[in-house]
C-alpha positions in Angstrom: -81.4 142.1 173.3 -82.8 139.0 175.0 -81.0 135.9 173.6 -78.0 137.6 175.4 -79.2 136.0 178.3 -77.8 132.2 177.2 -73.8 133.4 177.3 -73.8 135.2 180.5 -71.6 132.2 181.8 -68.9 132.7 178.9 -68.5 136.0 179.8 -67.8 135.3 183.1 -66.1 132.2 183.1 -63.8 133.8 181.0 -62.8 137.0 182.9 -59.9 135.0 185.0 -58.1 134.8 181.5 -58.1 138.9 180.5 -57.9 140.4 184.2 -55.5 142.7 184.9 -54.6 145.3 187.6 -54.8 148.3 185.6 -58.3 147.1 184.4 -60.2 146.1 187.5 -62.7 148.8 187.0 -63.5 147.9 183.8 -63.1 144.3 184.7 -66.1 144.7 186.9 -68.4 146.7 185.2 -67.9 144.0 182.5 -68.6 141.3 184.4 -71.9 143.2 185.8 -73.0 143.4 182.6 -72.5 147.0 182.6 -70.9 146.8 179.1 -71.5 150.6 177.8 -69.0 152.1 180.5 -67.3 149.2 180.9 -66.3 149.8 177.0 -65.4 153.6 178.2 -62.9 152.5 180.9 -61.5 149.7 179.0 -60.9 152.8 175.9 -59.1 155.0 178.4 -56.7 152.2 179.9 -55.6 151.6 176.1 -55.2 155.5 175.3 -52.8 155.2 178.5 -50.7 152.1 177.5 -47.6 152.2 175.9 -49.1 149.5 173.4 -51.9 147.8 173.0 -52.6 144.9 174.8 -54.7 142.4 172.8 -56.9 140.7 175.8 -58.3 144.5 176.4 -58.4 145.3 173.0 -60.8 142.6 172.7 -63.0 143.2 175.9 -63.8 146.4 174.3 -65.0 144.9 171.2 -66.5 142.1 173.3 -68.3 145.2 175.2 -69.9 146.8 172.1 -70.7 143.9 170.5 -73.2 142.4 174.0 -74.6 146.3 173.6 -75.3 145.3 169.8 -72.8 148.6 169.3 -71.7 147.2 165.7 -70.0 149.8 164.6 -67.8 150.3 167.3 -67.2 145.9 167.6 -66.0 146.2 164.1 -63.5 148.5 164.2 -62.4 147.5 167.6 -62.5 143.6 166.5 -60.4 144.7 163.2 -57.4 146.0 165.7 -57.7 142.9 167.3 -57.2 140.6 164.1 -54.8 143.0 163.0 -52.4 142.1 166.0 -53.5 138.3 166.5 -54.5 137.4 162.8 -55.5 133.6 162.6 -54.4 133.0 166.2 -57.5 134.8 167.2 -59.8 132.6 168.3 -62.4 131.4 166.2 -65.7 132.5 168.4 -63.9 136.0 168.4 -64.0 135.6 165.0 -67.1 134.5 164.3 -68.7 137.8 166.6 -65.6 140.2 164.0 -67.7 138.7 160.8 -71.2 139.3 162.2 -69.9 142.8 163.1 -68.4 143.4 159.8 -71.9 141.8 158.3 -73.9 144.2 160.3 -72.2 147.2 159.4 -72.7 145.8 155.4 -69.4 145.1 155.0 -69.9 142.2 153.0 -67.0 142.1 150.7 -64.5 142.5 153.8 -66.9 139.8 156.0 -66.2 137.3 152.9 -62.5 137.9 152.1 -61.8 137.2 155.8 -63.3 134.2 156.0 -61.9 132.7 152.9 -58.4 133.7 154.5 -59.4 132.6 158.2 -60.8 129.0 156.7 -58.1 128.9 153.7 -56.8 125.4 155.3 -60.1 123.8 156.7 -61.4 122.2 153.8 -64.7 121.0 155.0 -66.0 124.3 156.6 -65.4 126.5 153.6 -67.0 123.6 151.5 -70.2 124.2 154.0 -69.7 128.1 153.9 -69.6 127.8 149.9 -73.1 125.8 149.6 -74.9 128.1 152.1 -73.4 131.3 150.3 -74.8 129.8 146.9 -78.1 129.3 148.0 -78.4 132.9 150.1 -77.0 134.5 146.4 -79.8 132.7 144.9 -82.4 133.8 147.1 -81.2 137.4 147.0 -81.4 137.0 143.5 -84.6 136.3 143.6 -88.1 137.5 144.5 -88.7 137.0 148.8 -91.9 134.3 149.2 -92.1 135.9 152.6 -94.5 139.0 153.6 -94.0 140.6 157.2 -95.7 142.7 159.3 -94.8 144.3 162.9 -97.2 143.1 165.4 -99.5 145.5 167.0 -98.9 144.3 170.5 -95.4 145.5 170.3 -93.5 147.7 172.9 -90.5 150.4 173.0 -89.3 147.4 175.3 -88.1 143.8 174.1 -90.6 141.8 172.9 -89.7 138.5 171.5 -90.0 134.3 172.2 -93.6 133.9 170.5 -95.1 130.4 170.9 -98.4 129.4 169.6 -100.7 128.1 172.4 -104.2 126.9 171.4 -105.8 130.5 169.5 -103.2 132.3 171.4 -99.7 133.4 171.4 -97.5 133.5 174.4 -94.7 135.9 174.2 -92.0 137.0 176.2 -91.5 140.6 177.3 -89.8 143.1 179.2 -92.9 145.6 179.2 -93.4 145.9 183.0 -92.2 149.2 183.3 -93.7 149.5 187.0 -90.6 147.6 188.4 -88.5 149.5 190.6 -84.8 150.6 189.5 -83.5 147.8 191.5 -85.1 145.1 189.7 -84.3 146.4 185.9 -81.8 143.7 184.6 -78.1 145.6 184.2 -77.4 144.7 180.6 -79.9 146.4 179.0 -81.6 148.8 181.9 -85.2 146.9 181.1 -87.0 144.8 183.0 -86.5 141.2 183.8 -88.6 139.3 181.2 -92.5 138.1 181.6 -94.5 136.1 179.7 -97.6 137.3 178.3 -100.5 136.2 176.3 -102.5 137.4 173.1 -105.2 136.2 171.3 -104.6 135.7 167.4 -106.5 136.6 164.7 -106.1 133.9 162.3 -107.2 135.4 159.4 -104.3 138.1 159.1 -101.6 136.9 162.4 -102.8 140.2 164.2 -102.8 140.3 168.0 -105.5 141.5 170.4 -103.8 143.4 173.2 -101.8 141.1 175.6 -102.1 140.5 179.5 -100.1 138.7 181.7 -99.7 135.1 181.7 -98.7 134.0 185.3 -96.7 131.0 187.2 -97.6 130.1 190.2 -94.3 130.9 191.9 -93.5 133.7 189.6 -89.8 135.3 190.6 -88.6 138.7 190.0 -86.0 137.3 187.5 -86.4 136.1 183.6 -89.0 133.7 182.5 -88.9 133.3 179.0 -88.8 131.4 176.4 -91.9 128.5 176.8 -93.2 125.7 174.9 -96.2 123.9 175.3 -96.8 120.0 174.9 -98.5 118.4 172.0 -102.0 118.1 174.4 -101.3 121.3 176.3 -101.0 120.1 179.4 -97.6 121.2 180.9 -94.9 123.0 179.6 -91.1 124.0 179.6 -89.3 127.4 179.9 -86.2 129.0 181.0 -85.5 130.8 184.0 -82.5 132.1 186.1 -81.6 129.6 188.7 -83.0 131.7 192.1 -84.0 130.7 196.1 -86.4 132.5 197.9 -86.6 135.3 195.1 -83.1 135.6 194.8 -80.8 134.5 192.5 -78.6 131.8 192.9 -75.0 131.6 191.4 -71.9 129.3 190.6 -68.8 129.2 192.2 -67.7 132.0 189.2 -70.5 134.2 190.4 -72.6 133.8 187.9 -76.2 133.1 187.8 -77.2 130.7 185.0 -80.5 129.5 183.4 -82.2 126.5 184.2 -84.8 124.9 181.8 -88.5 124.2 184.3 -91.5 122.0 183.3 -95.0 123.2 184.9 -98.5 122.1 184.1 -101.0 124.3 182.8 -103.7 125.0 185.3 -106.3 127.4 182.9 -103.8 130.4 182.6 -101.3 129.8 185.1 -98.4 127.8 185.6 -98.1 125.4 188.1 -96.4 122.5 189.9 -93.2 123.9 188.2 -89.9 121.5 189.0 -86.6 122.4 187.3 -85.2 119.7 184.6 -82.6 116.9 185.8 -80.0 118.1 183.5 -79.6 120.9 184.6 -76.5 122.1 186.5 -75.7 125.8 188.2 -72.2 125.6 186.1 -74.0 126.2 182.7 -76.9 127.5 181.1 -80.2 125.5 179.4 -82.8 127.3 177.6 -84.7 128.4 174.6 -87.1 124.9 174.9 -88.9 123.4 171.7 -91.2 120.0 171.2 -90.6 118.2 168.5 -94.2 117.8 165.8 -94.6 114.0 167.0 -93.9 115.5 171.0 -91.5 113.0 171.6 -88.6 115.1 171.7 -87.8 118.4 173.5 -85.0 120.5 171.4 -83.1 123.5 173.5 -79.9 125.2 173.6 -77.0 125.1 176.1 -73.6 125.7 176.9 -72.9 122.7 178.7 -69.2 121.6 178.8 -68.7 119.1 175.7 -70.3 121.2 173.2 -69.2 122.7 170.1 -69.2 126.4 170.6 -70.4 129.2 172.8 -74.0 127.4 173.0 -74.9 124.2 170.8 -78.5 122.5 170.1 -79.7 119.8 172.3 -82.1 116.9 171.8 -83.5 115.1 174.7 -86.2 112.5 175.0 -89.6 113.2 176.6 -91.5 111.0 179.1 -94.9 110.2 179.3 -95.2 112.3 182.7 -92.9 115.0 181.1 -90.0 114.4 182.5 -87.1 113.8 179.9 -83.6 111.5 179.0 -80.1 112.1 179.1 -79.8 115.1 176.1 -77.7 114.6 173.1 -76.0 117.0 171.0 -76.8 117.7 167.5 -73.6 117.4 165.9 -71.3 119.7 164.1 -73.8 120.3 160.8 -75.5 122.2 163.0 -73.5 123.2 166.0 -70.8 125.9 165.2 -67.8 127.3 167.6 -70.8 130.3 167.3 -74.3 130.1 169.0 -77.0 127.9 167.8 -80.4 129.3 169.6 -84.2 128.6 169.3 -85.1 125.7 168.1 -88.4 125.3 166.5 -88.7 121.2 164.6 -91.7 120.6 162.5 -92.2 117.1 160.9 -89.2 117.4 158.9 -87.8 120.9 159.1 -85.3 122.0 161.9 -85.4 125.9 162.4 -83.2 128.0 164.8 -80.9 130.9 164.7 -77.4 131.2 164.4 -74.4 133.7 164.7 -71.3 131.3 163.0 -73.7 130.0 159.9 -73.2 131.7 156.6 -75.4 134.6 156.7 -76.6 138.3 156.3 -75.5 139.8 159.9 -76.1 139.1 163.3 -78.5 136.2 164.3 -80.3 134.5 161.2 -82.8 132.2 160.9 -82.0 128.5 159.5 -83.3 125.4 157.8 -81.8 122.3 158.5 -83.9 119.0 157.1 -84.1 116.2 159.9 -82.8 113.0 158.8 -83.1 111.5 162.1 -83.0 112.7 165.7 -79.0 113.5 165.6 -78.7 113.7 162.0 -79.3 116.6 159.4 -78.8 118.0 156.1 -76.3 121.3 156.1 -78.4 124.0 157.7 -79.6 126.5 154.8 -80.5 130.7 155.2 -84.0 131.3 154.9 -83.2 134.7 153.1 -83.7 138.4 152.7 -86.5 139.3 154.4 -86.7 137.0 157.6 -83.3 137.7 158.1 -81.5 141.2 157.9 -77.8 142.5 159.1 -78.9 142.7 162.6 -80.2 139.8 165.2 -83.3 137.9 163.7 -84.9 134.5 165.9 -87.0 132.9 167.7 -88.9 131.9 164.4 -92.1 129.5 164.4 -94.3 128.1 161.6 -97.9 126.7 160.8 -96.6 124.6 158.0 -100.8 123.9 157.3 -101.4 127.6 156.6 -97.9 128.5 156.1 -97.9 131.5 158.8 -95.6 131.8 161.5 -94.1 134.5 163.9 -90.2 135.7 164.4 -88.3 138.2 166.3 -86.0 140.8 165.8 -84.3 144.2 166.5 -83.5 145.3 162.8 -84.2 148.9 162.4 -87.4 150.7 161.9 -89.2 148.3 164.5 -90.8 149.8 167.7 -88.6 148.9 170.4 -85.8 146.6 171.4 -86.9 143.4 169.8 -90.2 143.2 167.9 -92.1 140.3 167.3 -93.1 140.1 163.2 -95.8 138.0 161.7 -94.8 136.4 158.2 -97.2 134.8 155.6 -95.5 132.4 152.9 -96.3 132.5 149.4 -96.7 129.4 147.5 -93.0 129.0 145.7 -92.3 130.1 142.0 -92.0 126.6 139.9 -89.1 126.5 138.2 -87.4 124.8 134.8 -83.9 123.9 135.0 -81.9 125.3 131.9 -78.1 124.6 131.0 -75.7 124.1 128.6 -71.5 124.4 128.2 -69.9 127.8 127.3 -67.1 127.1 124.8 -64.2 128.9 122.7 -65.6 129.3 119.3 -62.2 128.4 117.5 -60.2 125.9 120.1 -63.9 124.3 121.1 -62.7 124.2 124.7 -64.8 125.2 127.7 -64.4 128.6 128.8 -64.9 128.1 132.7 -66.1 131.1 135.1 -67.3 132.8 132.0 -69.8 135.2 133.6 -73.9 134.4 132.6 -76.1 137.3 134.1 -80.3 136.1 134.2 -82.6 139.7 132.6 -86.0 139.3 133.2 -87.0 140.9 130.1 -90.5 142.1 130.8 -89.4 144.4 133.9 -86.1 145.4 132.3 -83.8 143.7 135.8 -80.9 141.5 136.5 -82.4 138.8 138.8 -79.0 136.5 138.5 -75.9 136.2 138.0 -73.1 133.8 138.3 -70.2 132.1 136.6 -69.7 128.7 134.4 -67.7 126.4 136.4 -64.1 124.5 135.9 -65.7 122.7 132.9 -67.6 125.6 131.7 -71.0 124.2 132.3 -73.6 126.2 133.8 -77.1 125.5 135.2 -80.0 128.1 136.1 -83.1 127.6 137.9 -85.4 129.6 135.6 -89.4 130.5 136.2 -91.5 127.6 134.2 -93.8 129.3 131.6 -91.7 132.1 131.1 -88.9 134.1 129.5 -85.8 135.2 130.5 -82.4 136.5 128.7 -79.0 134.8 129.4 -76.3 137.5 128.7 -72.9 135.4 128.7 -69.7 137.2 128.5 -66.1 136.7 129.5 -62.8 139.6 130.0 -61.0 139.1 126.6 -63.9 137.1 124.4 -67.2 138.4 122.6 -70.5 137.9 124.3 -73.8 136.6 123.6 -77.0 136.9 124.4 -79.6 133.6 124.7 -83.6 134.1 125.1 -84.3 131.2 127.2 -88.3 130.3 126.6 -89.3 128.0 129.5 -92.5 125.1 129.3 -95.4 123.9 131.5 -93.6 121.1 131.8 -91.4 122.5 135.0 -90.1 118.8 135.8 -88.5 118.5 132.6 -84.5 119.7 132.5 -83.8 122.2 129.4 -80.5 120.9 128.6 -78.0 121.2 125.8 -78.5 125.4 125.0 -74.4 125.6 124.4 -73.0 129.2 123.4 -69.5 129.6 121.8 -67.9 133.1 122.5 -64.6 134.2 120.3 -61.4 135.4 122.1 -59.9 139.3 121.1 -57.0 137.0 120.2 -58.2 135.1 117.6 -59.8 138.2 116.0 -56.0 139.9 115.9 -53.1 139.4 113.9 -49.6 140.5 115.2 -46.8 142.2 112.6 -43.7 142.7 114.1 -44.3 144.6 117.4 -47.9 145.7 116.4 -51.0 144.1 117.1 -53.9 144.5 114.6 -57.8 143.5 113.9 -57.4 140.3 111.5 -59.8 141.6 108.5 -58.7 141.3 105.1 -57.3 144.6 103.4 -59.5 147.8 102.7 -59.2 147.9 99.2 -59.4 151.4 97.1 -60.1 152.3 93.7 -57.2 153.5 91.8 -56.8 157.1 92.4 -59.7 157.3 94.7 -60.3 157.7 98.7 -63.8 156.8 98.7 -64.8 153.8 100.7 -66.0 150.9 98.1 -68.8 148.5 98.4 -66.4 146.0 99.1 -64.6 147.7 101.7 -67.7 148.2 103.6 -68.0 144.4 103.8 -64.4 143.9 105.2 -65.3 146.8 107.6 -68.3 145.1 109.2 -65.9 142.9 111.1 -64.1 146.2 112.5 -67.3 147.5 113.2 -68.0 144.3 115.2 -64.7 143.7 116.9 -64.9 147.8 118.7 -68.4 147.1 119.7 -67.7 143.9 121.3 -64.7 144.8 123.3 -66.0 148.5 124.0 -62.3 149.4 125.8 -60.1 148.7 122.9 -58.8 151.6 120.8 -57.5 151.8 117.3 -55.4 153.5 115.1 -55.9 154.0 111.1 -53.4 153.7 109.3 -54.1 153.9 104.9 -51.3 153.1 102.1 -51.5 153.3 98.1 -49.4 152.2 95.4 -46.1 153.4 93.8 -48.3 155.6 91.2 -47.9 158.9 91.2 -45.7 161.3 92.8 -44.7 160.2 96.6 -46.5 163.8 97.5 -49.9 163.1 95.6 -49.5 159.7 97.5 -49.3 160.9 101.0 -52.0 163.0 100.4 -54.4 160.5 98.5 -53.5 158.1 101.8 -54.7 161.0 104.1 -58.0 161.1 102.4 -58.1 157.2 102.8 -57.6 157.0 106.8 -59.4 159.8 107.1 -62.3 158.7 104.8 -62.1 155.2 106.6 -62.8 156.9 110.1 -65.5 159.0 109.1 -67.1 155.8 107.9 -66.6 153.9 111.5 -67.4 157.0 113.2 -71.2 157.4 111.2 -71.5 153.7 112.1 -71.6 154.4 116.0 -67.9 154.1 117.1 -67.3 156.8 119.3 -64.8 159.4 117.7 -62.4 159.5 120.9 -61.5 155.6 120.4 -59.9 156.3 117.2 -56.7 157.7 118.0 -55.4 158.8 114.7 -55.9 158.5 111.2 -52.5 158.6 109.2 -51.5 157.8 105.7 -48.1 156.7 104.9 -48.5 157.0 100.8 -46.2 154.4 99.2 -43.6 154.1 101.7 -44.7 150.9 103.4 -45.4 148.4 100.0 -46.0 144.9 100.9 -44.3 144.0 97.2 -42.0 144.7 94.7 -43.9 147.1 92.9 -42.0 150.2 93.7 -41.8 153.2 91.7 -40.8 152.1 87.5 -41.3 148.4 88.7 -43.8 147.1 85.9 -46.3 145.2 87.5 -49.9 143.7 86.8 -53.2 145.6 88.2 -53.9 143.1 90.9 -50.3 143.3 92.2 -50.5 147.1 92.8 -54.0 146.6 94.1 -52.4 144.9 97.4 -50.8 147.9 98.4 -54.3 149.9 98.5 -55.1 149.2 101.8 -55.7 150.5 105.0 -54.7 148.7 108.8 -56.2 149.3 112.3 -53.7 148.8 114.9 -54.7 148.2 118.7 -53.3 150.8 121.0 -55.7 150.1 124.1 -57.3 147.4 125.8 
């Protein structure tokens, strides 16, 4: 895809590091951009080594990855960690993650980031807040509706940038080039811009032409912005002399950010930026709402990562100031592309933010012109596990217009129109989860959000150290708060929201009771804590008063739905040890019929055994005189705990 373009000089600058002799051919496909065989002849010098040689090992996945060949990155990026672990470099391990991410590997992607940032403090604290608020958003219904663009080709087709009742888009449609002019990284054309009028009411595009620069070369333009009044405007383009290109001392040919001024609809007058310099790249231009600034993205030396956000001032006459970076809340060792900057909203893409694969869109609010609040996923939706950028907005009409090659599209990279829904009010709702018996606070008990009328789990997360929770919750409505926690009871709450959305719900606590303090131990034996299961003399029938003490049996099995029991029934010295066994039979067996018609499932009783008068709990043995009550307390039945 096209926002390749931007690294070219990484790649290259790089190559005096991995060369080797046995690797020269794959060496220079690689660094011709010819990544797809490079990737083959880099594979077949591995399958002849005696080892594997981590520089080669991670050209390959390096090759895949610039093909946006996830599948083969990942599992060529996971041998590499495997042999270099955390002394792989970070922007190798930023592109492993977005592999991993764009293959779903979510779980994986996470675990190895908590283990690659275990000891950088204040990047996992950023990574935690921007995986909080993507959970929330996934948990939650998208205010975004997209649509694929009619004006969209099997080619790439990407950059859109509103320009009076137009949009001006980049493209690599020209399909009448000859074979010598198709760019070697992705066999399309070099990019063109072209221009489409909108249709306001719905985003759609009438079909697009050509929109032409006076000294138009057969090379990329892409990328352009337009002034506040429209009268001249910026873009990237490969540094070139006479219609060819020009290069570095490495070889390479970078990109160069031009200003021209719009002449009807033509370019012209076009004069390349004074910052710019053949040893890097400048692109991927943006104005700022006010037009005072001019926002793009480079990998000039001094930067953060593989390319950073710039800020530079603009001139009266166009012409602009020294730029200045953006700083490290938004600059990653990763890339940081298109910027779009309405009054107080930066947007642009980025591969080393927390997100769902690929490139994703970001939020980042503007404080000032180098400062800004940690940059936050826009969500499901606008952003998917492949490459998603080059976003713009209307904030008036909230409408805007992104790219990307996530699956199902028509071509390379499609351009998708977006409208944005007003956004749900919500109620804030919270309370404290606590033991029921110690009164402590049960932290990461687990809360799951139901919303009741369509029967689905829209949340769920976990108490923190203190066991306080807070939920954003849709004002005028209902929702059910399921709290549970391994080795306690659960509850459920009915949460009933007001019109007053402003208004914090506070102080809706819930006390859940551990297994333990519904247990009793004896000896080596673990059993529910319920008084005795008294029985008539000389009966096995279950009395009302037993049926009282077995609610709370009936309640422990269906709260902890794992656990197992076994029955085990005793009567008194009366009668002959033989009728006694017998009448204690009856009495388990009695006693789990009873459970069983109540809804415990048959398989979680393990037995049902009567032990007559052999176990008494007194001295009221056989010829032992003793009151009615006394021999009462060795009627009784017990439910032992043989599974958890």
């Amino acid at each position: 895809m096209k926002i390749r373009i931007l690294i070219l000089a990484m790649l290259s600058v790089s190559f005096g590091l991995y060369a080797q002799k046995n690797t020269w051919k794959a060496d220079e496909l690689f660094t011709e951009y010819h990544f797809e065989e490079a990737a083959k002849e880099y594979e077949k010098n591995i399958e002849k080594a005696k080892k594997m040689n981590p520089a080669t090992v991670e050209r390959v996945a390096d090759s895949y990855f610039n093909i946006n060949d996830y599948k083969n990155a990942y599992a060529w990026y996971e041998k590499l960690y495997d042999l270099e672990k955390k002394d792989i470099k970070e922007s190798t391990f930023i592109k492993y993650i977005q592999s991993a991410k764009s293959c779903r590997h979510y779980e994986k992607a996470n675990e190895l980031i908590k283990e690659f940032y275990a000891d950088d403090y204040e990047r996992l604290s950023a990574i935690t807040t921007q995986k909080r608020h993507l959970d929330e958003l996934k948990a939650s219904d998208s205010l975004y509706k997209i649509r694929n663009v009619s004006v969209n080709t099997p080619m790439s087709d990407f950059a859109p940038m509103y320009y009076k009742d137009y949009l001006i888009f980049s493209s690599a449609r020209d399909t009448s080039v000859s074979k010598d002019k198709i760019y070697p990284w992705n066999k399309q054309p070099y990019l063109d811009f072209y221009i489409s009028e909108r249709n306001k009411s719905n985003g759609e595009l009438k079909p697009a032409k050509k929109f032409e620069l006076s000294e138009k070369t057969n090379f990329h333009d892409a990328t352009i912005v337009f002034s506040k009044d429209d009268k001249f405007v910026y873009f990237t383009s490969n540094y070139t002399t006479k219609n060819k290109l020009k290069t570095n001392r490495d070889g390479v040919s970078n990109l160069e950010l031009l200003k021209g001024y719009v002449n009807g609809e033509t370019i012209t007058n076009i004069e390349p930026l004074e910052f710019n310099r053949m040893r890097y790249s400048c692109g991927h231009p943006a104005i700022s709402a006010d037009g005072k600034y001019l926002y793009f993205a480079s990998d000039m030396p001094g930067g953060y990562g593989e390319s950073d956000l710039y800020v530079a001032e603009i001139y009266e006459d166009g012409t602009t100031g020294e730029p200045v970076n953006l700083g490290p809340k938004i600059n990653t060792p990763g890339r940081e592309m298109f910027p779009f900057a309405t009054d107080s909203i930066l947007y642009f893409s980025s591969d080393a933010h927390y997100g769902l694969g690929g490139m994703d869109v970001f939020q980042s609010k503007i404080i000032s012109k180098t400062s800004y609040e940690t940059p936050l996923n826009m969500g499901p939706t606008l952003n998917g596990n492949m490459d998603d950028f080059s976003f713009i907005y209307n904030p008036k009409d909230r409408t805007g217009y992104f790219a990307s090659n996530r699956s199902m599209g028509k071509g390379d990279d499609d351009i998708y129109y977006f409208k944005k829904r007003d956004p749900l009010m919500h109620q804030l709702f919270s309370g404290y989860v606590y033991d029921s018996k110690t009164k402590e606070p049960l932290p990461e008990a687990n809360i799951e959000v139901r919303d009741i009328l369509l029967d689905s789990v829209t949340q769920t997360f976990q108490t923190d150290e203190d066991g306080y929770y807070e939920v954003k919750l849709p004002f005028k409505n209902e929702r059910e708060l399921h709290f549970s926690k391994t080795n306690y009871t659960s509850k459920t709450l009915i949460a009933q929201t007001t019109e007053n959305h402003s208004e914090a719900l506070t102080g809706n606590d819930v006390y859940l009771t551990s297994l333990e303090s519904l247990t009793v131990k004896e000896g080596d034996k673990v059993k529910i804590d319920v008084d005795p299961i008294y029985f008539e003399l000389d009966k096995a029938e279950i009395t009302p008063q037993a049926q009282v003490a077995l609610k709370k049996v009936l309640y422990v099995m269906k709260e902890f739905p794992t656990l197992n029991i076994m029955i085990e029934s005793h009567t008194d010295s009366r009668g002959s040890d033989t009728y006694n066994m017998k009448l204690s039979n009856a009495r388990a067996e009695n006693t789990k019929r009873y459970l069983i018609a109540s809804g415990i499932d048959s398989g979680r009783i393990e037995g049902a055994r009567g032990f007559g008068e052999s176990r008494l709990l007194n001295h009221c043995s056989n010829g032992v005189n003793c009151a009615e009550e006394e021999h009462s307390l060795n009627r009784r039945s017990n439910f032992i705990i043989v599974e958890e």
